[in-house]
N, C-alpha and C positions, 0 to 999 in steps of 0.2 A: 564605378559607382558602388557604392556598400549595399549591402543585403538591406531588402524593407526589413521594419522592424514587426517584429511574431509576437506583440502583447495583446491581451485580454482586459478591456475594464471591465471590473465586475462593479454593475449596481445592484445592492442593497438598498437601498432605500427611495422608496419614490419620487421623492423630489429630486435626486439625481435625474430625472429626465429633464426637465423644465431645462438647463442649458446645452445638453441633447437636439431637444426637442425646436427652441430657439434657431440654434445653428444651422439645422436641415432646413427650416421653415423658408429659409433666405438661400436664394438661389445666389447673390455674390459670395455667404459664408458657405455654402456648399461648395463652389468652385475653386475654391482657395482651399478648400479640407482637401479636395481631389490634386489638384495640382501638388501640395505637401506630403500626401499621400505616397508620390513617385519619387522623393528622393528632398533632399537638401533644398531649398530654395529663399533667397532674401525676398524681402518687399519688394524690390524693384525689378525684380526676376516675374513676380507672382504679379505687379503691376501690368508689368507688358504683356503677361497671358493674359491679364484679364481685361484690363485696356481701363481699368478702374483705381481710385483710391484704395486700400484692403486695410489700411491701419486700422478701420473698427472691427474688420473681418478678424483681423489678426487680435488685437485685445478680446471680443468675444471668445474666438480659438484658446486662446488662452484661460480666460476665466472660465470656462468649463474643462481644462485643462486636457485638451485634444491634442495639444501642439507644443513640443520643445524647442528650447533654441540652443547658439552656440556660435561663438565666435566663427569667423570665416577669415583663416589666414591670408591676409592680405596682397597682392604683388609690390614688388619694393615702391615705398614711395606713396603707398595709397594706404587709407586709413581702414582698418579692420570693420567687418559688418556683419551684423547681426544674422542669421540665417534661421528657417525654421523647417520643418519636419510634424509628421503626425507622432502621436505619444502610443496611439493603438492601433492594429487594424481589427479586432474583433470586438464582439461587448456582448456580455453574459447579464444578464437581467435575474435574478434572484428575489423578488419580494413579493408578499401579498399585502395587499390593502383593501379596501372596501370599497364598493364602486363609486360613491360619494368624494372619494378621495382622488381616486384614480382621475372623476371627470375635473377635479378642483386643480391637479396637476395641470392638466390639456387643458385647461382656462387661462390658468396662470401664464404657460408658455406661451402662450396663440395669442394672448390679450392684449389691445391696444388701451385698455382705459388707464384712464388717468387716476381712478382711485388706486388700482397698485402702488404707485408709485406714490401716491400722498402717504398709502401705508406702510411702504418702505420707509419712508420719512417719517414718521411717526415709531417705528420700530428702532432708529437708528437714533434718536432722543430716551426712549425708555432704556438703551443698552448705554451711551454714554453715560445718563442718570445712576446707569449700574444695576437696572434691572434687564438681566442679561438671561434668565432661565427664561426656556421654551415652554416649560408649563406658567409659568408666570407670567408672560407675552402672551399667552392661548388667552387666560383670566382674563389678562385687561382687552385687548382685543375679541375676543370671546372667538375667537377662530383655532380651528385646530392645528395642534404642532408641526402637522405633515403641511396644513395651508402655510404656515409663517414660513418653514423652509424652504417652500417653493417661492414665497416672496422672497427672500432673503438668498436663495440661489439664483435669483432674477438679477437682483442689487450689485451694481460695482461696488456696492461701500458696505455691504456685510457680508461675513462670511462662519458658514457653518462650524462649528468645533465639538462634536457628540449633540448635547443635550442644551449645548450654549451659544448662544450667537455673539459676536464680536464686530468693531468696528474694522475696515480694512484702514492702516494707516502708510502704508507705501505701497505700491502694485509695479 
């Protein structure tokens, strides 16, 4: 077996928790982080430990960017598979924000309501429109940059880029 892998994410910015945050909350996406954790494993490996579907475990993992892959050399005769792996085992936190912010983060992740998601949908027509700046999204939504990112780190279909959000158009 190869050596775990010895990296650190560093979060900077608060909304990096929200898919953090997300993935512990769920005890299938936790178990499938633990089980990749120890090495190498496909879906179907990560299936039978967990006795569960994980394809959304695994797309979550991935959209918060926890989890690598990488082809699996096949035995003759059989078709090559996908495998995955954790991307870190540590995570360094670096940022301040105001406790307004902070609790708006832990909402956004922990939330079941349905207006997030109307206003991901609403954020995802102003950025195709081409109004794509985070102070310009803050204006017309009237919520703050750090709120829109955590909406927007929630979203399959947008993704952060500095100061600009973007549509995701392949995943």
């Amino acid at each position: 077996m190869e050596p775990s892998v010895k990296r650190t994410k560093i979060i900077n910015d608060p909304a990096d928790l929200v898919p953090l945050l997300q993935v512990f909350n769920s005890k299938l996406h936790s178990q499938v982080f633990d089980e990749v954790s120890s090495g190498w494993k496909t879906q179907k490996e990560l299936e039978e430990a967990t006795g569960k579907d994980v394809s959304r475990s695994l797309d979550v993992l991935k959209q918060g960017g926890l989890i690598e892959s990488r082809w699996r050399m096949p035995a003759p005769g059989e078709a090559p598979v996908l495998e995955y792996r954790t991307s870190y085992n540590e995570v360094r936190v670096n940022f301040q924000c105001t406790m307004k912010e902070l609790s708006e983060i832990i909402m956004i992740a922990f939330s079941m309501d349905e207006g997030l998601r109307k206003l991901a949908e609403q954020m995802e027509k102003e950025i195709e429109g081409g109004n794509a700046s985070l102070v310009n999204l803050s204006r017309i939504f009237d919520k703050s940059p750090t709120f829109l990112k955590g909406v927007a780190k929630r979203s399959r279909n947008i993704v952060v880029k500095g100061q600009r959000l973007e549509i995701v158009r392949e995943r």
